[in-house]
N, C-alpha and C positions, 0 to 999 in steps of 0.2 A: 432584493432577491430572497426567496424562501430558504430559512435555514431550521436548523432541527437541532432539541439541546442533546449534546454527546454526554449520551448516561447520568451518570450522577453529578456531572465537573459541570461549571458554570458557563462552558464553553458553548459557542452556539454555531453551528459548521453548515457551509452549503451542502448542495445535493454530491458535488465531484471536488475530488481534491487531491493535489496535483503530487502524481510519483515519480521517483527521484532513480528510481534503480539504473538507468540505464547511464544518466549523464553522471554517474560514477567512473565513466568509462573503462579502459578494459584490463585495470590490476583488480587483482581477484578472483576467489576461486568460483563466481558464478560472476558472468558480466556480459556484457550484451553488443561488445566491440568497441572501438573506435568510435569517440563522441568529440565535436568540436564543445569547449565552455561556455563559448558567443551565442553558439545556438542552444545552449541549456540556460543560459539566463534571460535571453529572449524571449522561452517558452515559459518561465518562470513569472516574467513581468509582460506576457499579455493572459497569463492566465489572472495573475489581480488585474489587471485590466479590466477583465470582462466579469469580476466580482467574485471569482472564488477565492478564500478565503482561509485553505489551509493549505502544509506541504505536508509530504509525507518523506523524511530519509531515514538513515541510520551508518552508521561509522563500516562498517562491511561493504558498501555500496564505492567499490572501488578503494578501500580501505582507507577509509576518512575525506576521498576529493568529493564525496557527493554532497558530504556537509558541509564544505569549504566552498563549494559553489553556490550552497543555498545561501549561506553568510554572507557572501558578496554581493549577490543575488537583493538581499532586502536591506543590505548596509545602508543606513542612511532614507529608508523611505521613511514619510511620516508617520502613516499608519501600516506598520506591521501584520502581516498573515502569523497566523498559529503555526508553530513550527513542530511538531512529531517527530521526535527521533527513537533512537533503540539503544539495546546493550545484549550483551550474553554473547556475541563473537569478537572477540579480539585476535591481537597479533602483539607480536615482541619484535627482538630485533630483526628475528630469523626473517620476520613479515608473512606468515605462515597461518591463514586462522584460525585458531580455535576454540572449541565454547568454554564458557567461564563464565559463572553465576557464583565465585566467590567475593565476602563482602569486598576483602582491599581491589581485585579485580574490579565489581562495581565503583568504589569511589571516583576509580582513575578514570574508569569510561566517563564516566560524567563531568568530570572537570575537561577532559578533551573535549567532548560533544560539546559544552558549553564554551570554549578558547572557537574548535572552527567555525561556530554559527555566530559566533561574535553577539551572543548573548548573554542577561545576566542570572535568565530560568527558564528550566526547560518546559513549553508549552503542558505537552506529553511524555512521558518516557515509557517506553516498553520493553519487556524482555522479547527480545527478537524472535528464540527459541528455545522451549522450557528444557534445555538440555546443558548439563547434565541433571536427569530427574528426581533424584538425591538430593540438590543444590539448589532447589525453587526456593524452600524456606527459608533459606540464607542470605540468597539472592531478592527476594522479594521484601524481606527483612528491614534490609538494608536499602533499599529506595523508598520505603514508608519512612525512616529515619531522614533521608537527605530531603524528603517533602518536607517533613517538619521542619528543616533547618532553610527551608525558604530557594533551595535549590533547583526543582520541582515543582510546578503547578499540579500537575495531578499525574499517576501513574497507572499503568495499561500492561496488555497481555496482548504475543501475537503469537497464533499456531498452539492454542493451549487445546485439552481437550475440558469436557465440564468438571471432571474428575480432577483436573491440575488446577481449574478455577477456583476449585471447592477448597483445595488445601490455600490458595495463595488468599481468599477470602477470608480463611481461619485469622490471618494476622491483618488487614488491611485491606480496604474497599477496592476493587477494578472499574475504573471507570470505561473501560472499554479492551476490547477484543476484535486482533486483527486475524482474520482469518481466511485461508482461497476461498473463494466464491467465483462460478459463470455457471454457463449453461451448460458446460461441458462436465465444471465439479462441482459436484451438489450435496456431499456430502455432509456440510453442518446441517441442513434441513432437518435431520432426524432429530435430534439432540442438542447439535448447539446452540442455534437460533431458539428454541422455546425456554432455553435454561437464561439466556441473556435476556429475552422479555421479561421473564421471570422476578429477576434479579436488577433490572435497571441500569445491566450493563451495556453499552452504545456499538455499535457493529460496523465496522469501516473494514470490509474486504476488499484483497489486493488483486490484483489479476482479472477485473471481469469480462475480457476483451482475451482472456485465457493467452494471456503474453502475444497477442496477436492474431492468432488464429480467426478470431470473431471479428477481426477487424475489416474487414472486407478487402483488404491489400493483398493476403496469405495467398499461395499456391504454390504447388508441389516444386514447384523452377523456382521460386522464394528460398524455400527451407532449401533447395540443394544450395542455393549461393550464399547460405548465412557463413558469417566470417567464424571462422576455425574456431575462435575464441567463445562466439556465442554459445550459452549453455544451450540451449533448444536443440543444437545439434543431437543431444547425448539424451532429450525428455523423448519419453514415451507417446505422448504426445504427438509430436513431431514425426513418428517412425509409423510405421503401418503397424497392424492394419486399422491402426487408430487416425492416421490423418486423413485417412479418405472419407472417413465416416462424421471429422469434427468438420473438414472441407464441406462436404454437404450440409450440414448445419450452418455452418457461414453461408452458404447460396439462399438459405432459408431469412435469415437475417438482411441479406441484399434485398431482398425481393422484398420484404415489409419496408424496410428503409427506403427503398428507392419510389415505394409507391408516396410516399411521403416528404421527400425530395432529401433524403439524407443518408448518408453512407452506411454501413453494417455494423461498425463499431456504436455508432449512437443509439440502436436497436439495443444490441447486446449489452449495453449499460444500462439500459430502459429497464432488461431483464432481471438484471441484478436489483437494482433502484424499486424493484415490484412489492416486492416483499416489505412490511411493516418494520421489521427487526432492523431492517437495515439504515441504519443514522445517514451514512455517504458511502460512496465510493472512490477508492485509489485508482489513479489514468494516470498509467505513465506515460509521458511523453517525451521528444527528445529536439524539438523545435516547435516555432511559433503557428507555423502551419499548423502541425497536426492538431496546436490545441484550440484554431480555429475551427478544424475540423469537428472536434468533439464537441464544441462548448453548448451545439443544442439540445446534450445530452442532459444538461443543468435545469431542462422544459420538459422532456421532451416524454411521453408518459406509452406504453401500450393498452391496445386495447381489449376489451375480453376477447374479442374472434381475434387478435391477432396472437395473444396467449396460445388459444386453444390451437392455433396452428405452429405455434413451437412445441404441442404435446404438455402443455398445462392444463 
């Protein structure tokens, strides 16, 4: 299968690689509902199945069960996927999250991350969210040092801007930037993207399926049944008079997809995957089906007129 080197690190990643957010299930302050484990590790082990090759989690995604699923999830297989996790939101007793980019904060994230995935270094690690903005230096500091100390394969950035890249570059190389990308946000285009070709840092955006929307499943009788718990309820996104106009956009996507024999989400991935900058992209999924549904997403390319008919 075609893979692409992630930025400067030695790592070499397929086209899609598999998100973790939702089978966090539903403690925390952003979560996606009620998830069975059975059917997050099922989805986990047919996505190496079918040869993709990394995961994507982080300790917020259900406040530690999503990388406690990924750990059981690859316990014990011979050959191991690249495991990406994060830091900068914790929790204490209260179990309350919030951001924290101080160094002792940093160590402990990492020795946790490292106990639930039941490994002995972490693929990638990221700062989740450059916040508090004050704290980057500190924060970033300090997992240049746990790299050295063999903790660490290589460390990353998600949701930075070029300006927060610029400063964390001043002490230590980025080997990549995780950032929203679909068709719906487009906003690194201006700026982000040509600073990370620039620089040789690797692009693995989350969302390009815009949390659903793009997936061909979505409709207005959908978003009214999402479980109370679902953040979507409360995104902009979701509400008008924004969802009628991302709705039609997804009708756009059916229509290229389906002349092709494949559902809207594999389009909308296509779109994202277009773009040079981009190493892979993040699909979250949350069973074994849907990530049969996607995986011809790993092929599956657009064409110039079908571009020009999404307005490229």
């Amino acid at each position: 299968m075609q893979t692409r080197p992630l930025g400067r690190s030695d790592m070499k990643i397929t086209p899609l690689g598999i998100g973790t957010w939702a089978i966090g299930g539903p403690d925390g302050n952003y979560n996606w509902g009620p998830q069975d484990d059975k059917d997050s590790i099922a989805a986990i082990h047919k996505a190496l199945d079918i040869g993709i090759n990394w995961i994507d989690t982080a300790p917020a995604y259900g406040k530690g069960h999503s990388e406690e699923v990924v750990g059981k999830a690859i316990k014990g297989l011979g050959t191991k996927p690249y495991v990406f996790t994060k830091n900068s939101l914790a929790w204490k007793e209260d179990r309350v999250i919030f951001n924290c980019l101080k160094a002792d904060s940093i160590r402990k994230e990492c020795e946790d991350s490292l106990r639930r995935l039941g490994v002995e270094a972490l693929d990638l690690w990221q700062i989740h969210w450059p916040n508090p903005d004050a704290d980057i230096e500190e924060g970033w500091g300090e997992m240049a040092r746990l790299q050295k100390a063999g903790k660490l394969r290589w460390i990353a950035v998600s949701n930075f801007s070029v300006a927060q890249m610029k400063r964390a570059q001043a002490i230590a190389p980025i080997a990549s930037l995780q950032p929203p990308y679909s068709a719906i946000r487009r906003d690194i285009e201006a700026e982000i993207l040509p600073f990370c070709a620039k620089e040789n840092i690797g692009v693995i955006p989350y969302s390009p399926m815009q949390a659903g929307l793009l997936s061909g499943r979505m409709s207005k009788e959908r978003v009214e049944n999402l479980a109370l718990t679902d953040w979507r309820r409360n995104n902009d996104n979701f509400k008008e008079p924004k969802l009628s106009k991302n709705l039609a956009l997804q009708e756009v996507f059916k229509m290229i997809g389906a002349r092709r024999g494949q559902p809207a989400g594999v389009a909308a991935i296509a779109w994202v995957l277009r773009r040079p900058e981009i190493t892979g992209a993040i699909v979250g999924v949350r069973n074994a089906k849907q990530v049969e549904e996607l995986a011809p997403a790993l092929e599956f390319r657009l064409s110039i007129e079908e571009l020009k008919e999404l307005g490229d």
